[in-house]
C-alpha positions in Angstrom: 24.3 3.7 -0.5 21.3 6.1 -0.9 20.8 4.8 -4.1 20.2 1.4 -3.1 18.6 2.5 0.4 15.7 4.5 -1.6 15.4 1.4 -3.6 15.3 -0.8 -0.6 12.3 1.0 1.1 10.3 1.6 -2.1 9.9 -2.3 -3.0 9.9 -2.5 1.4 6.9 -0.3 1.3 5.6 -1.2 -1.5 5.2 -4.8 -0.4 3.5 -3.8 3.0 1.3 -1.8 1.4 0.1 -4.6 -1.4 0.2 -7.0 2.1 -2.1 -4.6 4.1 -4.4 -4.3 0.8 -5.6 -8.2 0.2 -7.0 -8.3 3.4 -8.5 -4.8 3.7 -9.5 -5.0 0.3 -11.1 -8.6 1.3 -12.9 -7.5 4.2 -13.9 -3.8 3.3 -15.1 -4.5 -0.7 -15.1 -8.2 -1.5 -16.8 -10.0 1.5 -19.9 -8.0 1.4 -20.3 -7.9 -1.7 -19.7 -11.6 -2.0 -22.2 -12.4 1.5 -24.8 -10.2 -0.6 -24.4 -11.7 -4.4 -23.3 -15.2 -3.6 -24.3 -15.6 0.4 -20.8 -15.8 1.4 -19.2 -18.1 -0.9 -15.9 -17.7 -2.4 -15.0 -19.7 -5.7 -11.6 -22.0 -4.9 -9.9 -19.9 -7.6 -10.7 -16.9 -6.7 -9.7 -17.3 -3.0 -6.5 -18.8 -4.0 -5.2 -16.3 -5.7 -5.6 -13.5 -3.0 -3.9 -16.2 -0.8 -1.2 -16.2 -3.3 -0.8 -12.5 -3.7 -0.9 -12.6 0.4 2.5 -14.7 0.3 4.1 -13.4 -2.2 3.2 -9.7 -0.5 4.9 -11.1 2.6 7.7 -12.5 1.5 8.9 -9.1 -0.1 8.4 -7.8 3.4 10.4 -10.1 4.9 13.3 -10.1 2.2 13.4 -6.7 1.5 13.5 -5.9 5.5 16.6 -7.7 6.0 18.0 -5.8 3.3 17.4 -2.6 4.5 18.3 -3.3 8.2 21.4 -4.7 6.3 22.1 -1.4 4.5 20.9 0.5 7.1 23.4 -1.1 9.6 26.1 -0.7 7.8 25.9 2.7 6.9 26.2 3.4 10.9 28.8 1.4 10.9 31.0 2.8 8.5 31.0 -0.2 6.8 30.4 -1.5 3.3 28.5 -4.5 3.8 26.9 -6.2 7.2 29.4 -9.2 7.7 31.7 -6.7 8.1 30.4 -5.2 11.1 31.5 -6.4 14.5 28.6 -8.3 16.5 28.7 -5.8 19.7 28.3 -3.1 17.0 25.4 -5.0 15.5 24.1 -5.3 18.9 24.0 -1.8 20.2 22.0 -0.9 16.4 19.3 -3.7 17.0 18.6 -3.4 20.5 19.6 0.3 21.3 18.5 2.6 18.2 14.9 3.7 17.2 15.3 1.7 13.8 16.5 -1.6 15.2 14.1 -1.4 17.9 10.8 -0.8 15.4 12.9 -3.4 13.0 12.7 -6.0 15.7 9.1 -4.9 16.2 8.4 -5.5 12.3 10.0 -8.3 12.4 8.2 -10.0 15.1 4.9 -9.1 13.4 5.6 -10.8 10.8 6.9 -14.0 12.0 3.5 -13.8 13.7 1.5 -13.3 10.7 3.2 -16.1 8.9 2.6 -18.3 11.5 -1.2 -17.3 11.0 -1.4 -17.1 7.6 0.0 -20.9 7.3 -1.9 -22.3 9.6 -5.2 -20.9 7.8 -5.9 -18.8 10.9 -9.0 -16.1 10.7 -8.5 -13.2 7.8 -9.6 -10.4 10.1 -6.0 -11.8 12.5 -3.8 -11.4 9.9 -5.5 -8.3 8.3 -5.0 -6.5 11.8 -1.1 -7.5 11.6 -0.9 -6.7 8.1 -2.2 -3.4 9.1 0.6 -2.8 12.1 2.9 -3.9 10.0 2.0 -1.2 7.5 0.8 1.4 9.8 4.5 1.3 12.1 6.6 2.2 8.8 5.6 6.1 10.2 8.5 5.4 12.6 10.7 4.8 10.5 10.5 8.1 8.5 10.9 11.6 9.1 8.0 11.7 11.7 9.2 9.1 13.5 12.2 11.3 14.0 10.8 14.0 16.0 10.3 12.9 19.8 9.0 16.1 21.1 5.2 16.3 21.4 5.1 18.8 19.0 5.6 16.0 16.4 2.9 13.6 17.3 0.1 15.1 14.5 2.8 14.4 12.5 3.4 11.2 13.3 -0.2 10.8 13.5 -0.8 11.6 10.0 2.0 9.5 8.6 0.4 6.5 10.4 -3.1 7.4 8.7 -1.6 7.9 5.3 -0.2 5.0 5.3 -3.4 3.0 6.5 -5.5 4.8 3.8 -3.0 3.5 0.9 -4.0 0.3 2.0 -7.6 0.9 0.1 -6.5 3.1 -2.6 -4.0 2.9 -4.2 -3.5 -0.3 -2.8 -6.4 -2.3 -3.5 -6.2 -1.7 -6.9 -3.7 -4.7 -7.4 -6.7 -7.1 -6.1 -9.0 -5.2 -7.9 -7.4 -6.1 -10.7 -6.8 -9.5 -9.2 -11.0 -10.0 -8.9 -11.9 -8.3 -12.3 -9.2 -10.9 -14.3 -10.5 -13.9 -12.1 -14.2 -13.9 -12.2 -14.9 -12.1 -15.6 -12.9 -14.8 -17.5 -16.2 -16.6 -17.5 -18.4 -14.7 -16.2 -22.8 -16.3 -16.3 -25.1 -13.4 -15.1 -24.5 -13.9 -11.1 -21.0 -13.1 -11.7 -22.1 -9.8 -13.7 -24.3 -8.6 -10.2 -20.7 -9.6 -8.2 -18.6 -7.3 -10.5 -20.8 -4.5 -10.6 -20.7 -4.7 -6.8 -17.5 -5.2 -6.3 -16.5 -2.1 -8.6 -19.4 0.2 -7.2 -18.3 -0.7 -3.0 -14.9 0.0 -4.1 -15.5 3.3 -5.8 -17.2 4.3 -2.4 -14.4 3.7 -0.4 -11.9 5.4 -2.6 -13.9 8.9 -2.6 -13.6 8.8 1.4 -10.3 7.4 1.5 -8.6 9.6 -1.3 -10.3 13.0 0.6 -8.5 11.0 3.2 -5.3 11.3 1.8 -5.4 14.8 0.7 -5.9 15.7 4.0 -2.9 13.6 5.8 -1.2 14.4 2.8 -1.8 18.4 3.5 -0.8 17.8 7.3 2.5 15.8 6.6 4.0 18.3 3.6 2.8 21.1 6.1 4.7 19.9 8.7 7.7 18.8 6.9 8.3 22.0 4.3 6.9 24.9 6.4 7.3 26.9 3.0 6.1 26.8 -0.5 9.6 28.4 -1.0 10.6 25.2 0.2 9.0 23.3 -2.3 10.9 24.6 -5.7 14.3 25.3 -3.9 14.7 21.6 -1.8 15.5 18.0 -2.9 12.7 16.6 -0.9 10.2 19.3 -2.0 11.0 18.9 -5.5 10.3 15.6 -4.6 7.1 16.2 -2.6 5.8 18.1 -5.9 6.3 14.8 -8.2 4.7 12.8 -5.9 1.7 15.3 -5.9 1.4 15.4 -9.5 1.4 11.7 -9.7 -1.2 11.8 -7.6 -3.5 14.1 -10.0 -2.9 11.9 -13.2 -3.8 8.9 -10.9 -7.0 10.9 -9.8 -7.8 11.9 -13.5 -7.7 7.9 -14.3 -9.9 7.2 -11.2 -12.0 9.8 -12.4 -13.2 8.7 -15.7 -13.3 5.1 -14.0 -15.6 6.9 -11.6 -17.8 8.8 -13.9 -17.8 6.9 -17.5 -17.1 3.3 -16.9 -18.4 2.5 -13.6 -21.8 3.9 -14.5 -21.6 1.5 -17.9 -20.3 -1.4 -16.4 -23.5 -1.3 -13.6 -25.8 -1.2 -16.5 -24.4 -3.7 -18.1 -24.4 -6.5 -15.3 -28.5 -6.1 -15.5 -28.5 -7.3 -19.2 -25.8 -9.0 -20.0 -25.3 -12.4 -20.1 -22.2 -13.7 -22.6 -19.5 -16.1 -21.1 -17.1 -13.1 -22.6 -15.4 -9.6 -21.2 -17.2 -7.4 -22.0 -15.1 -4.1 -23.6 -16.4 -1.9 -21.0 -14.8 -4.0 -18.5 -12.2 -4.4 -20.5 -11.3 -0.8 -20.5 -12.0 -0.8 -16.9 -9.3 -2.9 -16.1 -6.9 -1.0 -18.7 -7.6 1.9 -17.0 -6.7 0.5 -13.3 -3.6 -1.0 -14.5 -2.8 2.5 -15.3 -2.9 3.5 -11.9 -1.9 0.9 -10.4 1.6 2.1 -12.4 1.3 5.4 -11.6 0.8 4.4 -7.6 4.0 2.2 -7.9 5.5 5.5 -9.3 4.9 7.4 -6.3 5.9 4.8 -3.9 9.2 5.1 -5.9 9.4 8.4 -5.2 8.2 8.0 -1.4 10.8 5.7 -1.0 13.6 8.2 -2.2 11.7 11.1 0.1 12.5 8.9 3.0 16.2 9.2 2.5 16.1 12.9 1.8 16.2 15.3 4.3 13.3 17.8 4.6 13.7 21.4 4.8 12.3 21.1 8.8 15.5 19.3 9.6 
């Protein structure tokens, strides 16, 4: 059952976080840079395939939530699967727990935000339910647990980690999205939009990885109390992994950073083929790298969620 339950929350997580990342990703790094390349306009291609990434995203919310209320459910019951539970006992764990309660609150968010998204309702709506929907998954792990005061930083921190991976590492998928779209052929306008997109994005992620160091700092404080703790525990032995995920992710963002961004800016001012470039070639290589490693660590923060940590 915790096998299947780790499972169920890493592709749960995994598909809020891509969700929350088209429209942050839209609004933080594409739209200006579009409104100051192209005065605002999108290409139909390009915008429908962020809207198809969108549904998709939301439909493995959707899905994968049932499942995990479903497994969830039934583990409380004492049951092996959820048409075996009786519908008073269903009852009392949707209306009268913590997780059915923020379940139900998911839930309804994204009814809502399907309802918005098919009727073609403003971006900035459905980015701010894409965000809740994100952003309430602290409450459903091991900070949402404590209800003292005591565990409101905590709590706090989970809910900002979880915003931040929104930007990076989530906006890598769409960044890899943009980059395939608009450099298949690519005139010299579309050179200026790339090398704007690339150098807005690599902004963000310096403020927003420093971010996640620090949340990240807070939470394993918080949750180990020890660097004992760390070698001698499931879930720090986890914790560790994740970290040095992190690293190799970093050490790819780096030379993205420092070699190719640098390259790839130069070369929208002279360039002018109807081809990819290597450069950007290598570029997106290199974030398809990390986009790997970041479904890697939501893996492992998926398994971290069903392990208990050394404060409990």
């Amino acid at each position: 059952m915790v096998d299947w339950l780790g499972l169920t929350r890493f592709v749960h997580i995994g598909g809020s976080v891509l969700l929350a990342a088209i429209f942050a990703f839209r609004r933080v790094v594409l739209n200006p840079a579009i409104a100051s390349v192209r005065g605002g306009k999108y290409t139909a291609s390009l915008g429908s395939c962020f809207d198809r990434l969108a549904f998709w995203g939301w439909m493995t919310v959707v899905c994968s939530g049932f499942v995990w209320f479903g497994l969830v459910a039934a583990s409380v019951a004492g049951e092996d699967s959820l048409l075996a539970i009786r519908p008073e006992t269903l009852e009392l764990i949707l209306f009268r727990t913590q997780f059915g309660q923020l379940w139900l609150f998911r839930f309804g968010c994204s009814l809502v935000l399907g309802v918005f998204f098919f009727s073609r309702s403003s971006g900035s709506i459905n980015g701010l339910f894409a965000m809740v929907i994100l952003a309430s998954l602290a409450g459903a792990g091991h900070a949402g647990a404590h209800s003292s005061i005591a565990g409101l930083p905590a709590l706090a921190g989970d809910i900002g980690h979880l915003v931040a991976a929104a930007l990076w590492p989530g906006g890598l998928v769409p960044l890899i999205l943009f980059l395939r779209t608009e450099t298949r052929a690519a005139d010299a306008e579309d050179w200026s939009l790339v090398a704007d997109v690339i150098r807005r994005f690599s902004n963000t992620s310096l403020v927003v990885v420093a971010f996640l160091a620090g949340t990240g700092i807070l939470n394993a404080c918080f949750m180990v109390r020890s660097p004992e703790a760390l070698f001698v525990t499931g879930y720090g032995q986890l914790l560790l992994l994740k970290i040095s995920l992190f690293f190799l992710m970093l050490g790819f963002a780096g030379w993205n950073l420092l070699v190719l961004k640098p390259c790839v800016i130069r070369l929208a001012s002279v360039h002018k083929k109807p081809n990819l470039p290597e450069p950007i070639a290598l570029l997106v290589r290199n974030v398809v790298c990390e986009t790997v490693l970041a479904a890697f660590v939501l893996l492992v923060v998926g398994f971290l969620g069903v392990t208990p940590p050394p404060v409990h």
